[in-house]
Residue, then its C-alpha position, 0 to 999 in steps of 0.5 A: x754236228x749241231x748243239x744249239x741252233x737256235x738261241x730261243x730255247x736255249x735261252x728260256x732254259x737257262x732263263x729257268x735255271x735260277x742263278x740270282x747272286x747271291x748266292x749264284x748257283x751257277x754249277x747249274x748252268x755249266x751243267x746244262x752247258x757241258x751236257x749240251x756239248x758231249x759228243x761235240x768237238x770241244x775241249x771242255x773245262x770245268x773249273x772254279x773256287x766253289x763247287x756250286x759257282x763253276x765256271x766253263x771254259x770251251x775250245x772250239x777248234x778253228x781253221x788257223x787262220x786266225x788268232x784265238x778269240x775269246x767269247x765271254x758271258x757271264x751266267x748269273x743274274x741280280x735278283x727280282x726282289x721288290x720288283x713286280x714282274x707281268x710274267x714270272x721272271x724265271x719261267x721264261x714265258x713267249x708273250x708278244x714275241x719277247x723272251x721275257x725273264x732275268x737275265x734275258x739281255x743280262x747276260x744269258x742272251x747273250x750266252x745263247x746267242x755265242x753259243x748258237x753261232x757255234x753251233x751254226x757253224x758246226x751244222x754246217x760243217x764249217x770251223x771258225x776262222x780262229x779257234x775260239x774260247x767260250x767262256x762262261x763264267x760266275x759271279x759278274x754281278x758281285x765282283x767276279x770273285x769267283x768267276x772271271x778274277x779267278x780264271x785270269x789269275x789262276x788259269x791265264x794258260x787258257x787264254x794263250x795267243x788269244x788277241x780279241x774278245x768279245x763281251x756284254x756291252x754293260x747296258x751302252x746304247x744310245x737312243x736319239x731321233x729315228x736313228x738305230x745305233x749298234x753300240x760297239x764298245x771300246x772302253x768302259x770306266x771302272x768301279x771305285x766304291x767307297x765308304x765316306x764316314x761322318x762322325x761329330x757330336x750326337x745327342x738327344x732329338x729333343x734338342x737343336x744340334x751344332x753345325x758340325x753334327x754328323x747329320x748336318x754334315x750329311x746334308x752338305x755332302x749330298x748337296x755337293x754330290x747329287x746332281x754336280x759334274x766333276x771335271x771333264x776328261x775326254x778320253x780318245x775313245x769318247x772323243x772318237x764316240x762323239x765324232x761319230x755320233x755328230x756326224x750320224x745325227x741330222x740337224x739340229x742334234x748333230x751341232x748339239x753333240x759337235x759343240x759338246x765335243x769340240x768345246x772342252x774348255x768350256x765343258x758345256x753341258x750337252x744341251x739339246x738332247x734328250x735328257x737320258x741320253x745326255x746324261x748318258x754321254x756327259x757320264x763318259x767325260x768324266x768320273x762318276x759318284x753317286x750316293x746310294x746307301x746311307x747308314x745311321x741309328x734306326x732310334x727317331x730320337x737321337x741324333x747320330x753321332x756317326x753316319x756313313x754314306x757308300x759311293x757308287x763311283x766310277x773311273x774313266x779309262x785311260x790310267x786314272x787312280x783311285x787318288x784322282x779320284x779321290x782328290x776330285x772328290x775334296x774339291x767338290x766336297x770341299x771338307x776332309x772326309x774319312x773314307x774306306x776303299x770298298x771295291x776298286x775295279x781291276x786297272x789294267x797294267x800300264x804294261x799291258x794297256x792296248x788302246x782302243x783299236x779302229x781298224x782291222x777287227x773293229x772294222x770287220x764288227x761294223x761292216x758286219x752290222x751295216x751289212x746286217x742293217x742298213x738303215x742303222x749306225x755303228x757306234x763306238x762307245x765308251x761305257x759307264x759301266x763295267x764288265x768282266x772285260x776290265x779283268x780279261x783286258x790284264x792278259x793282254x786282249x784287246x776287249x769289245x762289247x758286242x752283242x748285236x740287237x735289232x731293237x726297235x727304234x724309240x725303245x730303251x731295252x738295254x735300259x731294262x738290265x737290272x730292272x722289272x720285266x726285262x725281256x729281248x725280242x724273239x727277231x733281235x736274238x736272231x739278228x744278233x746270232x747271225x751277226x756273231x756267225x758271220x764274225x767267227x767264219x771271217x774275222x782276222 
């Protein structure tokens, strides 16, 4: 029996299916999905917090000889505000052998892709080897709230036995000289938002103001911030990314990328390269803050009294706290500043940490991409941004970032997540469901 062959309509219509969070809406697609599966054989749930934001829990037997494997995806999108598109972003159009829309690559791509592999194998008559639980699940785009937190907290019992899970890559790739990298992620950092506020003495426009007013103080913190490296950590997973990396590349570029792995101490900057792509890799030796919103008075003539400043940041793997952190930050800002935590990504148990894995499973993903394509390089990374992997790594799994692409070599698709005209090639969606049948039919 087969419900989904092929990734492409699928994928044009949950395209068509708006879920932008907020507000997310994503009982539509559990809908459509659940409607796509009657008469299948699947044990299928339907459960969530929210009626309108439901989540869809499916089992598809296996053939035993393997552990369970979690397949999760998330179905909502950020929105399209302020960005103009050239095809619609919800219509889902064919234009130049694209998929074009939200959410294309982020995330129901994705969801097409697993979703088709199941149903390969169910054409063809065949189980996977291992029972396999597709998870698609609301809310990754604003905290998973009501999504992926909800399901490990309240519902672990659907994960039992389940070893490994496979997940969006969150945007890692790398993009250097004529080589082809498929991105395998094995770790990535985690969210710590805070909310730095700068209080002092205001005052009338009109009149010069002290040294320590709010507004000054702002200058020098976004001084300290903007463009500042904070102290390197080179977690075994990066450590590895590197290795590999300098090894796959030609000269000049693979000494480049050697001197940056081996040179620690020094913590040069990984001159050489093209600036994306640096600055891509420096971000996964260390923590992250970046300043993206500032708040004060919309009044032109006075001078605020109190400012405050959100803080996009971001933790390295590996057992590092908010106080790490935050102790970081009073060095390079060098001023005692009040702070508010607004989110902290989920940090696995210390318990429950299973380090990044090189053999076995993570093996049969590479060979599966080198048989697929041969000219490119499996890669592991550790990625600077978060997934619903970090909540679904608590129960104890063992969780990667592979949703494969053959992407043309020199483009930045992965770089269009969140931004205006994201699309996915008609030929990657393909490559990409062939890569996860052949996973779910021989992994162990």
């Amino acid at each position: 029996m087969s419900f989904a062959n092929d990734p492409v309509p699928l994928l044009r219509d949950l395209i068509r299916i708006d879920t932008t969070n907020p507000p997310g809406a994503e009982t539509a697609v559990v809908d459509h999905l659940r409607r796509l599966l009657a008469g299948a054989d699947v044990d299928v749930k339907v459960l969530g917090p929210d009626p309108e934001r439901l989540n869809l829990v499916a089992r598809f037997p296996g053939r035993g000889e393997a552990p369970p494997l979690l397949l999760h995806a998330h179905s909502d999108v950020v929105p399209v505000d302020g960005q103009q598109w050239t095809h619609p972003p919800f219509e889902a159009r064919i234009v130049d052998g694209h998929v074009w829309g939200r959410g294309a690559i982020d995330m129901k791509g994705g969801i097409a892709m697993m979703l088709s592999a199941l149903s390969r194998l169910a054409a063809a008559g065949e189980r996977p080897a291992g029972d396999v639980v597709l998870a698609v699940v609301a809310d990754e785009e604003a905290g998973s709230a009501v999504g992926a937190r909800y399901l490990v907290n309240e519902h672990p019992e659907l994960f039992h036995g389940v070893e490994y899970a496979i997940g969006e890559e969150g945007g890692a790739g790398i993009d250097l000289t004529d080589h082809r990298f498929h991105p395998i992620v094995v770790a990535e950092k985690r969210a710590c938002w805070l909310r730095v506020t700068l209080r002092g003495p205001g005052g009338h426009g009109s009149r010069l103001t002290p040294p320590d007013s709010p507004m000054a103080r702002l200058g020098r913190l976004l001084t300290a911030l903007t463009g500042t490296r904070m102290p390197r950590h080179q977690t075994s997973a990066a450590d590895r990314m590197l290795e590999v990396l300098a090894g796959a590349l030609p000269a000049p570029l693979s000494e480049h990328v050697a001197r940056y792995r081996e040179d620690q101490a020094g913590d040069p900057r990984p001159d050489g390269l093209p600036l994306r792509e640096a600055l891509r890799l420096d971000s996964v030796l260390r923590h992250t803050a970046n300043p993206t919103i500032v708040r004060t008075t919309e009044k032109i003539n006075v001078v605020p009294s109190e400012i405050t400043v959100d803080l996009d940041g971001r933790i390295l793997p590996g057992g590092y706290t908010v106080e790490d952190f935050v102790g970081e930050l009073r060095t390079l800002v060098g001023e005692d500043f009040e702070h508010e935590l607004l989110l902290e990504g989920s940090m696995v148990r210390p318990e429950r940490i299973r380090q990044p894995e090189f053999g076995g499973f993570y093996d049969t993903m590479a060979e599966i991409l080198a048989k697929a394509d041969p000219d490119a390089i499996p890669l592991p990374m550790v990625s600077p941004a978060s997934t619903d992997a970090r909540l679904f790594a608590q129960l104890g799994i063992r969780c990667y970032g592979w949703l494969p692409l053959k992407l043309p070599v020199g483009t930045d698709y992965r770089g269009l997540l969140h931004t205006v005209d994201e699309r996915v090639p008609l030929d990657a969606l393909e490559f990409g469901t062939s890569c996860l049948t052949e996973l779910l039919r021989s992994y162990r």
